[in-house]
C-alpha positions in Angstrom: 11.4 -128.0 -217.7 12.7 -128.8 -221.1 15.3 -131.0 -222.3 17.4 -130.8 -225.1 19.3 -133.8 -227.0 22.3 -131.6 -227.6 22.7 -131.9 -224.0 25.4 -134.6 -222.9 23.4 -136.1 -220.0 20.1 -135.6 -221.3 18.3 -138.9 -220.0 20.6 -139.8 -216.9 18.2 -139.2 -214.0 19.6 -137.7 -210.5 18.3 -138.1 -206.9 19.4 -135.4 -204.8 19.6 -136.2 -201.7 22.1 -132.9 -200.9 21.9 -129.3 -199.3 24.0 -126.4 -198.8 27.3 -126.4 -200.5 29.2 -129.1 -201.9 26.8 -132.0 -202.6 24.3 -128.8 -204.6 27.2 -127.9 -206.4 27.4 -131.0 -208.0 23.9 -131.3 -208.9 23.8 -128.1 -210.3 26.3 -129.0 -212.6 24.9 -132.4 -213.4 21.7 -130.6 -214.5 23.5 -127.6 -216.8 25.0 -130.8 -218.9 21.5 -131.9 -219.2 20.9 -134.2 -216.2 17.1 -134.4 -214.8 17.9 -133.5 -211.2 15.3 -134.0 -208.1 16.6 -132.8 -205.4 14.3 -134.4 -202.2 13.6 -131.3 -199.9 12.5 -131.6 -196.0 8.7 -131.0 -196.1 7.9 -127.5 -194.6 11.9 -126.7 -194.6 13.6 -127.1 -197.2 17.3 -127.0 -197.8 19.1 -125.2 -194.9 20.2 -122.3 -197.4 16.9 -121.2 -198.0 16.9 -119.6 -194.8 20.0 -118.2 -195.1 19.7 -114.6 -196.2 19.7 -111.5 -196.2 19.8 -110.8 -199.1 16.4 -112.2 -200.2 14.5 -112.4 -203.4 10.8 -112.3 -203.0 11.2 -114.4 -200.3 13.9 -116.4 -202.2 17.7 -116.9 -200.4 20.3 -115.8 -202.8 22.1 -118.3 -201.5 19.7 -120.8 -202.2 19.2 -119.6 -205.8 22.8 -119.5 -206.8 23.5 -123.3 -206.7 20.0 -124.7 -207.6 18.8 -123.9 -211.1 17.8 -126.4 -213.4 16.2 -128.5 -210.7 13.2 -130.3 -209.4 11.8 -129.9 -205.9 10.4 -132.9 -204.7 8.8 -132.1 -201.0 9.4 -135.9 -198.8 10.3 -137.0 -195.5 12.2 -140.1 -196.6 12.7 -140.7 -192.8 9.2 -142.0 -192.7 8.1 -145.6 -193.9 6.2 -144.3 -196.7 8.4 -141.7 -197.4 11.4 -144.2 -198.2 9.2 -146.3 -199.9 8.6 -143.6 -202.3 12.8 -142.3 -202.7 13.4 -146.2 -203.3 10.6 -146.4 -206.2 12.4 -143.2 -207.4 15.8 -145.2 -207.3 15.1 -147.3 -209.1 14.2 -145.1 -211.9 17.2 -143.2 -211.6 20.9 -143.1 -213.0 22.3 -141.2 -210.1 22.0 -140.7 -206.3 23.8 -138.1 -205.0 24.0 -137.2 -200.4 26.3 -135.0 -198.2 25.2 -136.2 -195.1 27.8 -137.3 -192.3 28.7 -140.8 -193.0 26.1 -143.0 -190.9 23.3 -141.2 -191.5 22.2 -142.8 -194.1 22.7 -146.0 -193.1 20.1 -146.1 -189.7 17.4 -145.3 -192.5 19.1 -148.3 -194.8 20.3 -146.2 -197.3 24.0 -146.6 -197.1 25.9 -147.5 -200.3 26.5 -150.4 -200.0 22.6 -152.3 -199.2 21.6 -149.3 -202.1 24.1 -150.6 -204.6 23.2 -154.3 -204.5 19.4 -153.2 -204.5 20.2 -151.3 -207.7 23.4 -152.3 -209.2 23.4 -150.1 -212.0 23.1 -146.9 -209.8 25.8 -144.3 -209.3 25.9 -143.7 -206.4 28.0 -140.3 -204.8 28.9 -139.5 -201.6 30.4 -136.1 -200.7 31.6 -135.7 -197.1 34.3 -133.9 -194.7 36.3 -136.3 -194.4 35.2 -140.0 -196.6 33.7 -142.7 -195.9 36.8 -144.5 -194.8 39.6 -143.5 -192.1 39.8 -142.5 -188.0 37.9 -139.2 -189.0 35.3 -140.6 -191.3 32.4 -139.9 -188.4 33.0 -135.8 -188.2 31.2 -133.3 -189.8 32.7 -131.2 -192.6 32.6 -128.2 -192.8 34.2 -125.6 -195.2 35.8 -123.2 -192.8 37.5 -126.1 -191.1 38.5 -127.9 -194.4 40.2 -124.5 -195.2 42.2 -124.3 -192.3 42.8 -128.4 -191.7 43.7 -128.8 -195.5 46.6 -125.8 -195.4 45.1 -123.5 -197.6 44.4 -120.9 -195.0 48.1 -121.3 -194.0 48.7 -120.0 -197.6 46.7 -117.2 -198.1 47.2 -114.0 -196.3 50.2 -110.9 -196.2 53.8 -112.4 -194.9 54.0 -112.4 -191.3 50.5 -111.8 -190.6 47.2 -113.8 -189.7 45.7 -116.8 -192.5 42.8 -116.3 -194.2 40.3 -117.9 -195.4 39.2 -117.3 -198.6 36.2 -115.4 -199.3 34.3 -118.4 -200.8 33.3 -122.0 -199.4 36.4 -123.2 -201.7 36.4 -126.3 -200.2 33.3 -127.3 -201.0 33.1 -126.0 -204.5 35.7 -128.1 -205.4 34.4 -131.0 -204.1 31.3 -130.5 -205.9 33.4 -130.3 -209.1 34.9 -133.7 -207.9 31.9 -135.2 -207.6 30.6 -134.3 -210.7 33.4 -135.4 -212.4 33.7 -138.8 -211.0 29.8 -139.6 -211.4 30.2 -138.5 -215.5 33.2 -141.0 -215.2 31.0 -143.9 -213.8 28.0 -143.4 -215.9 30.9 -143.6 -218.4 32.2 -146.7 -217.2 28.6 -148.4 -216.8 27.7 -148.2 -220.3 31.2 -150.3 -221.0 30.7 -152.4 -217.8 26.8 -152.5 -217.2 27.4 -151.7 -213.4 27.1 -148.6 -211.3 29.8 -147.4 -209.0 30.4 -145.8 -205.5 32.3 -142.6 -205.8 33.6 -141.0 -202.5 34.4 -137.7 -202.5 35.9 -136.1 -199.2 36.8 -132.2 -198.8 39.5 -132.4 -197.1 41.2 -134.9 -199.6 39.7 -132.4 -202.3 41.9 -129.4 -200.4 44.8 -131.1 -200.3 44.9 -132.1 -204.1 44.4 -128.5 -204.6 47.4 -127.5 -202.7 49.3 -129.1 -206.3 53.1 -127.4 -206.7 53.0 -125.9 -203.2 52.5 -129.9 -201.8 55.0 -130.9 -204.9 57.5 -128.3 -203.1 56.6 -129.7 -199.5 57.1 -132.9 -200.3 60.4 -132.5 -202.3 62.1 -130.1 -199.9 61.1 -130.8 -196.4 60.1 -127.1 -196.1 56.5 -125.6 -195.4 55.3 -123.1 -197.6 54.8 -119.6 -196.3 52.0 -116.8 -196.8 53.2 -114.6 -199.7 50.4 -112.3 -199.8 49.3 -111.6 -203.6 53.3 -112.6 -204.7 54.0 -116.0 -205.9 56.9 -118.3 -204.2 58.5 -119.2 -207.5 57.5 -116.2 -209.9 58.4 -112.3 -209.9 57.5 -110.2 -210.7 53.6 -111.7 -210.2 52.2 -109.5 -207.8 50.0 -106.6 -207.0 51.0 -102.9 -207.0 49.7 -99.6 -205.9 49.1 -97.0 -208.5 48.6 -93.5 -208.0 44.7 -93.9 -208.0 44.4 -97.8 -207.1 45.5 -101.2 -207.2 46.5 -103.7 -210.1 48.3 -106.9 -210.9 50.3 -108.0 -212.8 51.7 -111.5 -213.9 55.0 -112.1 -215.5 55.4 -115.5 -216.5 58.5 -115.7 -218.8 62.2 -113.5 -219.6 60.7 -112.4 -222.6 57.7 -110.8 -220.9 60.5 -109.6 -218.1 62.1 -107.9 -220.8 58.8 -106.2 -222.5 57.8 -105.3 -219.2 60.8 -103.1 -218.3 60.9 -101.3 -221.7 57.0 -100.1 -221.4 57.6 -99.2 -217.6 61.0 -97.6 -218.7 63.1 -99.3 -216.3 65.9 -100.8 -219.3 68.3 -101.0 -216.8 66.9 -103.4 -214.5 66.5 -105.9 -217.9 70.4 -105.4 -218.0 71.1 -106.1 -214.6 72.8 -109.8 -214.1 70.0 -109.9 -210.9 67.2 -109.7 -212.4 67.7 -111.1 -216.2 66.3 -114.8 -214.9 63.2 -115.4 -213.1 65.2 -118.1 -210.6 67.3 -114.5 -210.1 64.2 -112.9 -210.1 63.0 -114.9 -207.2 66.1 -114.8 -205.7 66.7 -110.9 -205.2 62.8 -109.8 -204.7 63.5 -108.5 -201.7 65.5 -105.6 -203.6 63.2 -105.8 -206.8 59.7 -105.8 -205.6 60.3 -102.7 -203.6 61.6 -100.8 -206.6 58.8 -101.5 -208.7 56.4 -100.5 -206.3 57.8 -97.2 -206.0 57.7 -97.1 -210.2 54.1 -97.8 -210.2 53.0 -94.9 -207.9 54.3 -92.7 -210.0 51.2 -92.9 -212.3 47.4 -93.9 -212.7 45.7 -97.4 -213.4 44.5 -97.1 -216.4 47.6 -95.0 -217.5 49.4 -98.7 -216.8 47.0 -100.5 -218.2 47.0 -99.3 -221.3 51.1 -99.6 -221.1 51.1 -102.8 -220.5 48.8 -104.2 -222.5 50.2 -102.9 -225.4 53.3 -104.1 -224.8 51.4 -107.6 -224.2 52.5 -107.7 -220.4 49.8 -110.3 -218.6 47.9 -107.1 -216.1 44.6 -107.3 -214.5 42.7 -104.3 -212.5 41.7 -105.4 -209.0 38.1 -105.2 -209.3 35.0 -105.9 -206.6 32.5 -107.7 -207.8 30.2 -105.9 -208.9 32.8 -104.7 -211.6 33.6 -108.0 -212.2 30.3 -109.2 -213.2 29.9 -105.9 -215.4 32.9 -107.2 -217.5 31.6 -106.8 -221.1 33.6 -110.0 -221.8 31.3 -112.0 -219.4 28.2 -110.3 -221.3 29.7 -111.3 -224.8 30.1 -114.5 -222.9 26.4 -115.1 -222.2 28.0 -115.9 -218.5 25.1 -113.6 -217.1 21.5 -115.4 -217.6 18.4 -114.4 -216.5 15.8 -116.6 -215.7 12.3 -116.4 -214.8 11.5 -117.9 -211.1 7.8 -118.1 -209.8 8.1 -116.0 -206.9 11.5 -114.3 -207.3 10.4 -112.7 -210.7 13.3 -112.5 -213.4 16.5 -113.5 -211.7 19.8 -113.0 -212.6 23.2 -115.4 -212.2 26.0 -116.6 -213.4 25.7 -119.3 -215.8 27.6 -122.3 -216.2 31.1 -121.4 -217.8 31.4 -125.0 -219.4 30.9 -124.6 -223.7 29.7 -127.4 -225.3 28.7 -126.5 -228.9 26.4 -124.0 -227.3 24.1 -126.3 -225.6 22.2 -124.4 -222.7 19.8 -125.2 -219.9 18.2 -122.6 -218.5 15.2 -123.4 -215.2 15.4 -121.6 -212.4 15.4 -123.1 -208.7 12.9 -124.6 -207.7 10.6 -123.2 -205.0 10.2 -126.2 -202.4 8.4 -128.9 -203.2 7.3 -127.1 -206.8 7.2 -130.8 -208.5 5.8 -132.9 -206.1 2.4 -133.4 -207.1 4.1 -133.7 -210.4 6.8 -136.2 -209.9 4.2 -138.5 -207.8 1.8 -138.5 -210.3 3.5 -138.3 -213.6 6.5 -140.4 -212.8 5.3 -142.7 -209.9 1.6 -143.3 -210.9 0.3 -142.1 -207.6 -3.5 -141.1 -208.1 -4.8 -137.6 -206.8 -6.5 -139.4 -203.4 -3.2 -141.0 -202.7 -1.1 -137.8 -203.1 -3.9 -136.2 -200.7 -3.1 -139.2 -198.1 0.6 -138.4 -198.1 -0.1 -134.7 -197.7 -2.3 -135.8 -194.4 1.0 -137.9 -193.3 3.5 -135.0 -193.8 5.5 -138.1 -196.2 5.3 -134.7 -198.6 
């Protein structure tokens, strides 16, 4: 795997103690700004999400692939004597330990935070849980589903009057990866001012609800729960999807001015004239009458026919695309967002890059298959001798 200097964390060194969602997430991102990332598999096993498929890619979970490039797999069963003995060597060599395990866990194999951080006070270390390490709930499991519906996003999202949803993606613990990934660059930051590591704790469901942003603002101020809206907006119309004549799109208008603009492409001058209307608080106040009448204005031609209306006329519009289109989005392509990379066993894959820019400094290694780099790291990094590699082979440490 190479390393570039232009890369912001090249040199900070990551144990990676995670699996699934969140606490990969993180690492992921950790290692596309230039971090060395080991991620410590189960030997024989694996992460859980490289079983989780179809689809499959010579033999490889998509799953798996798409939050584990620019990785190492070290194969080690850390449960065992020699097995910790080898992750604390590796700790102490490293910058960063990252776990998602259910607070506790850790700790019966004396790897909780605290006995870790005075061990090695200069580590970072992060936790990523369901629910923190601290509070009546700190003991349950997390999971994302649950987060969604606990943390009132599912309560948002859905058509009015009819079932929540969750959303298509495991939201909740995206976002705590980003979290987490944020708050260790902030403590490596602090520790080359202060010397000292830090304990960041990152919980989903506190990452959900700081999501929740001008919808908790308006809770909070008014007293009043927020109700499903479907593809509307509480606060802004018209900022909504529409049926054409041949299929959906959206469109997002964000200001009078574009209010005004809007009506003259669409040809519909008299609702910019009308007193009900001219605001967005009137807007938002009489969308019961308005959003009906636009939706009747755009069946009465084609998507791209609107499309190319409107974006002449600078109105914000989107086609609702799957995402296959999506990806194909020659943007995204001029973008670089697309890479491919070359995986031993998968053959070229390809996935969506990171979308953070820094003065065009890239990593690109594909994931790792399991345990890839642990003859490797053992040897090269540890000093372990061929015979002794061989011994914790015969152990199942690795």
């Amino acid at each position: 795997m190479q390393y570039h200097a232009r890369v912001p964390l090249t040199g900070i060194t990551v144990v990676d103690l995670t699996r699934v969602m969140s606490g990969p997430y993180c690492t992921m991102m950790l290692g596309d700004l230039g971090a060395r990332v080991i991620k410590i598999e189960r030997p024989g096993r694996g992460d859980d999400t490289r079983a989780w498929g179809p689809p499959f890619l010579g033999g490889e979970s998509t799953y798996y692939l798409s939050v584990n490039r620019n990785k190492e797999s070290l194969a080690l069963d850390f449960a065992t004597t020699g097995g910790r003995a080898i992750l604390e060597r590796l700790l102490s060599r490293a910058d960063v330990l990252v776990e998602n395990f259910t607070p506790g866990t850790l700790a019966r194999h004396g790897l909780d935070a605290e006995r870790v951080a005075a061990r090695f006070p200069r580590l970072v270390y992060c936790s990523i849980s369901g629910y923190g390490q601290t509070g009546p709930r700190r003991a349950e499991a997390g999971y994302d589903a649950v987060i969604q519906a606990e943390g009132g996003l599912m309560s948002l999202t859905g058509a009015p009057g009819g079932p929540p949803f969750r959303l298509g993606l495991p939201i909740a613990d995206m976002v705590a990866g980003m979290y987490a990934a944020q708050g260790i660059a902030a403590a490596l930051l602090a520790r080359e001012r202060s010397g000292k590591g830090a304990i960041v704790d990152i919980a989903l469901l506190d990452s959900v609800a700081a999501l929740l942003t001008y919808q908790a603002m308006a809770s909070l101020a008014t007293g009043e729960v927020p109700r499903r809206c479907g593809n509307g907006h509480p606060s802004i119309v018209p900022y909504d999807t529409f049926e054409t004549a041949d299929g959906p799109l959206t469109i997002a208008v964000g200001n009078d001015d574009q209010w005004r603009r809007f009506c003259e492409a669409a040809e519909l001058t008299a609702l910019a004239e009308d007193a009900r209307f001219a605001t967005n608080p009137e807007r938002a106040r009489h969308r019961d009458t308005l959003v009906p009448m636009l939706a009747r204005t755009f069946r009465t031609r084609g998507r791209a026919a609107w499309m190319d209306v409107l974006r002449r006329a600078t109105v914000p519009c989107g086609e609702v695309r799957d995402v296959a289109e999506a990806l194909a989005d020659p943007q995204l392509a001029a973008r670089g967002l697309i890479a491919s990379m070359r995986h031993p066993t998968a053959g070229a894959v390809r996935m969506v890059d990171s979308p953070i820019r820094l003065s065009n400094a890239r990593r690109h290694a594909p994931p790792p298959a399991l345990g890839e780099h642990t003859e490797a790291i053992l040897t090269n990094d540890l000093g372990l001798s061929g015979d002794e590699v061989r011994s914790l082979r015969e152990q199942r440490v690795v």
